[in-house]
C-alpha positions in Angstrom: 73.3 239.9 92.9 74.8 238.6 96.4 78.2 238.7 95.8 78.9 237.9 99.4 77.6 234.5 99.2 79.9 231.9 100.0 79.7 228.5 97.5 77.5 227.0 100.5 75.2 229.8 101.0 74.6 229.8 97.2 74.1 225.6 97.6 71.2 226.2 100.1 70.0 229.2 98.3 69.5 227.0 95.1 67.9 224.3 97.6 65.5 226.7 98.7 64.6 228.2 95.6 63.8 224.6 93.7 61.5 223.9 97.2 59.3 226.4 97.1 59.7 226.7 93.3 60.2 230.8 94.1 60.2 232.8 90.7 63.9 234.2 91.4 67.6 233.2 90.8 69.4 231.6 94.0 72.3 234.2 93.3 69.3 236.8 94.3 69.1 235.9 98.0 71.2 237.9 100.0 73.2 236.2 102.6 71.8 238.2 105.8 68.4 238.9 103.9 65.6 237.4 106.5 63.9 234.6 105.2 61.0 235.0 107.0 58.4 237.5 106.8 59.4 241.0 105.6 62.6 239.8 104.5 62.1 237.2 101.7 59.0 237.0 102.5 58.2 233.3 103.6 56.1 231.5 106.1 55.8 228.6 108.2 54.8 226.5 105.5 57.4 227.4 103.4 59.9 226.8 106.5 58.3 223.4 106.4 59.1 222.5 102.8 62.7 224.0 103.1 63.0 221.8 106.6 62.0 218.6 104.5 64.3 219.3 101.6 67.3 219.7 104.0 66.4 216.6 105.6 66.4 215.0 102.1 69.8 216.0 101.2 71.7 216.9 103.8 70.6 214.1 106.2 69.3 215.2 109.4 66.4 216.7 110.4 65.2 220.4 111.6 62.1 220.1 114.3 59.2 222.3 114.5 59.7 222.5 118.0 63.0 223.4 118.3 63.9 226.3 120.0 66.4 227.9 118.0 64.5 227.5 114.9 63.7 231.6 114.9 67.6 232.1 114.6 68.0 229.0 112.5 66.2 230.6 109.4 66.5 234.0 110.6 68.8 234.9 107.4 70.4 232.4 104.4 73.9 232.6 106.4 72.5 231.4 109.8 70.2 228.4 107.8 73.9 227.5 106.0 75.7 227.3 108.9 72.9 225.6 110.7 73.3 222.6 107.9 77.0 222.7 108.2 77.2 221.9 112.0 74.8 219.7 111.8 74.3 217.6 108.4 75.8 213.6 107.6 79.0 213.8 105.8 
């Protein structure tokens, strides 16, 4: 269990896990576990679909071509502090 979560860690780990409909609890993800790849095991279109649902509820949008994306959802913490700089309040 990630203990280590914060509550908005565990927020976009839930958002991630209803997205791609992943067979795991959100409380499972590890805060610095890599999401892509060897970590978690996901791929560009699964980056896609968690890009879309951020953009659904959290109001702005993450770009393919952006260049920071490879930190951006290089681990849970960096994807929930990425949605926390940036999303509408």
């Amino acid at each position: 269990m990630a203990d280590n979560n914060t509550p908005f860690e565990q927020e976009v780990a839930a958002l991630i896990v209803e997205a791609l409909n992943l067979e795991m609890a959100a409380d499972e993800i590890e805060a610095e576990q890599p999401l892509y790849q060897d970590g978690l095991g996901l791929d560009s279109i699964d980056m896609l679909e968690i890009s879309l649902a951020v953009s659904k509820k959290y109001g702005f949008q993450l770009k393919a071509d952006d260049p920071d994306n490879a930190s951006t959802f290089s681990s849970l913490r960096s994807l929930a502090r990425h949605i926390e700089k940036n999303r509408v309040k």
